[in-house]
N, C-alpha and C positions, 0 to 999 in steps of 0.2 A: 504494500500500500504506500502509495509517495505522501510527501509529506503536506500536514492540512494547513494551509497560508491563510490570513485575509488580504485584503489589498496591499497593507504596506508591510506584507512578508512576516509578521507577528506569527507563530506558532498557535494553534487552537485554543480559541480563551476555555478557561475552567468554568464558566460557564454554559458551555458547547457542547463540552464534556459532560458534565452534570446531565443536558437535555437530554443527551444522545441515550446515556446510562436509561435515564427513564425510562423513553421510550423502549428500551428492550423488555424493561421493567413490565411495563403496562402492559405490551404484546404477549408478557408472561413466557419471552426467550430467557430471562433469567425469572425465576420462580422464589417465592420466598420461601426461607429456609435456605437458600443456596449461598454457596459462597462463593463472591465476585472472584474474578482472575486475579492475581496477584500482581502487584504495582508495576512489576515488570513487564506482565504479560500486557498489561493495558496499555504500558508507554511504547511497546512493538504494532500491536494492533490499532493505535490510534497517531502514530508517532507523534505521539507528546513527551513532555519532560517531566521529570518525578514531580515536580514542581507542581506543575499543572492537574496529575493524577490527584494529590495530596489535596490540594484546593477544592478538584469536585466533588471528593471524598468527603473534604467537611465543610459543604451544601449539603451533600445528600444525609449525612448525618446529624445535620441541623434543623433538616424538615423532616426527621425521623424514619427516613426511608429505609437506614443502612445501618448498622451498628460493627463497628470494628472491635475485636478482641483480640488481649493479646498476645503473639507467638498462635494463633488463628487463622487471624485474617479477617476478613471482612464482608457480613452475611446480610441478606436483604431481609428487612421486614417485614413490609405489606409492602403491597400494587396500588401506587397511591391512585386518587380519583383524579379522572381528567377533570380540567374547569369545567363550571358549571355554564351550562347554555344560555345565553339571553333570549329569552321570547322572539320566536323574528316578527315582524313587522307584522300590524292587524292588515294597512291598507296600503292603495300603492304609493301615496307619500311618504311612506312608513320606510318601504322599502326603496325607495330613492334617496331617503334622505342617509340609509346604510351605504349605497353603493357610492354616494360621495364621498363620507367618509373611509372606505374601501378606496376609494382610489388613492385617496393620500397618501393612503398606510402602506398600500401594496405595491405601486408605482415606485418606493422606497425599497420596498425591502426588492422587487425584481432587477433595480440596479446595483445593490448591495449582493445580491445572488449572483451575477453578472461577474463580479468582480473575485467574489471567493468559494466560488460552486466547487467545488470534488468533482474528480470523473466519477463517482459513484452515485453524486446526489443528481449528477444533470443526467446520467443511465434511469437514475428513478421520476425528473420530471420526463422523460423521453416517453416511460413505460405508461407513466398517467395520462400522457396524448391518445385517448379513447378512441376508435373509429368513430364518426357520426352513427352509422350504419348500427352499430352495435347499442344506440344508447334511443329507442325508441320506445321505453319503458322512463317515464318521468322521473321513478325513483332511481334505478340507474343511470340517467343523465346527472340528477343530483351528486350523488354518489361521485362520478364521475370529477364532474363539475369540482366538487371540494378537494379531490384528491390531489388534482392537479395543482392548484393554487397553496394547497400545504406545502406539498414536496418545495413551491419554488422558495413559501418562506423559512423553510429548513435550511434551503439554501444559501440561506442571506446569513447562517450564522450566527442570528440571533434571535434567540429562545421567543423574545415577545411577541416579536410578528406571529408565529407560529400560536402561542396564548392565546391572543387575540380572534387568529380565524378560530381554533377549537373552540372559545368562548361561543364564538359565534353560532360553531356548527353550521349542520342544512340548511338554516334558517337564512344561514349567508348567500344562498344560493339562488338562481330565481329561474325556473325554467315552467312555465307557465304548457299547461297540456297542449292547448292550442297551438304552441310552436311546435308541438311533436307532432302534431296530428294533424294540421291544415299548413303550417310553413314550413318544412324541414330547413329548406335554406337557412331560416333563421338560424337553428343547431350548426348548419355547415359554419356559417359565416364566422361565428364564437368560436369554432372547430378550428378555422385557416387562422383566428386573432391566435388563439392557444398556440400554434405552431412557430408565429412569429415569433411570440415572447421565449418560446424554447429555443429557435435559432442565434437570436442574441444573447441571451444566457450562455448560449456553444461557444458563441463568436467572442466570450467575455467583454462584448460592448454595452458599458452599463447606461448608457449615455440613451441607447435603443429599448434596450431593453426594460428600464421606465414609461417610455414613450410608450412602448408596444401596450405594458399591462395599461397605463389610462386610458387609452382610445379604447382598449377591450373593455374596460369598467363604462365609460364614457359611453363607446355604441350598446352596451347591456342596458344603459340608461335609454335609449334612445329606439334599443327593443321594444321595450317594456313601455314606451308611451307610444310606439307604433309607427316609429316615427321611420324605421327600416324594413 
């Protein structure tokens, strides 16, 4: 595994780490009761420094995730709870007035992703690029729809973006029946937006790859009043 930069060549903050840790946590690849890999084993498979292990180690032991013992090691607690979801929106001001705020945040973080994406994290927004074809089932478009937009803010390196859309959940999502079932193009269109935003993510142009996710939030807005 080469080694994990942000833009100005820093080694992977201990908070990255920490995230990262979770989520295996949560997917239940590490199980409670288990004991984490040893400091060494993590600073090979993450290529970080003890420094950085040692750090995430007490986060996750601060929010009670992890408990270290000694001449042990260091064994998981519980599967902590993802955030809680915010109600999505009653109506469609509701949900306009999200995807503005979506754009700010996310336009962000897919420039910052642009600049410190892994080959591994831009292999997994690749993988969340859903056929159109395949997503003619609302809840799988949704599904779809959120998955993609995680991966890019995983991307970015930092934990809150990521927060944020899980806060948010499905609820973030807006793929109205009517676009699956009388506009397909509509689906297509958001489909070709998704692909831009992953080619500049490739091309580490963070400068595009902002542009790319607002116009997508932006023409989501613009769906959704019919105005496409």
């Amino acid at each position: 595994m080469g080694r994990v930069t942000d833009s100005t060549g820093t080694r992977r903050r201990p908070e990255q780490l920490a995230a990262d840790l979770l989520d295996l946590i949560r997917d239940e690849v590490i199980q409670p009761g288990t004991r984490l890999p040893t400091e060494q084993a993590l600073c090979a498979r993450f290529d970080v420094s003890r420094t950085v292990v040692r750090e995430a180690m007490a986060r996750l032991r601060a929010e009670g995730i992890v408990r270290t013992s000694h001449g042990r090691g260091t064994f998981v607690l519980a599967i902590p709870s993802r955030p809680a979801q915010v109600p999505p929106p009653s109506d469609q001001q509701g949900v306009l007035e999200l995807l503005e705020f979506r754009t700010g945040v996310e336009a962000e973080a897919s420039g910052l992703a642009a600049r410190r994406r892994t080959a591994s994290q831009l292999s997994k927004i690749a993988d969340a690029l859903r056929d159109p074809a395949e997503l003619t089932v609302p809840a799988t478009a949704v599904e779809a729809d959120l998955h993609f937009h995680l991966q890019v803010a995983k991307a970015s390196g930092n934990p809150h973006f990521v927060a944020m859309l899980e806060s948010l959940g499905p609820g973030a999502i807006i793929v109205p029946t009517t676009r699956l079932e009388r506009e397909p193009g509509q689906l297509i269109s958001a489909w070709a937006e998704h692909r831009t935003i992953l080619h500049a993510i490739k091309d580490r142009d963070s400068v595009s790859a902002a542009a790319a996710m607002r116009t997508h939030l932006v023409n989501s807005a613009q769906r959704l009043r019919g105005g496409q």
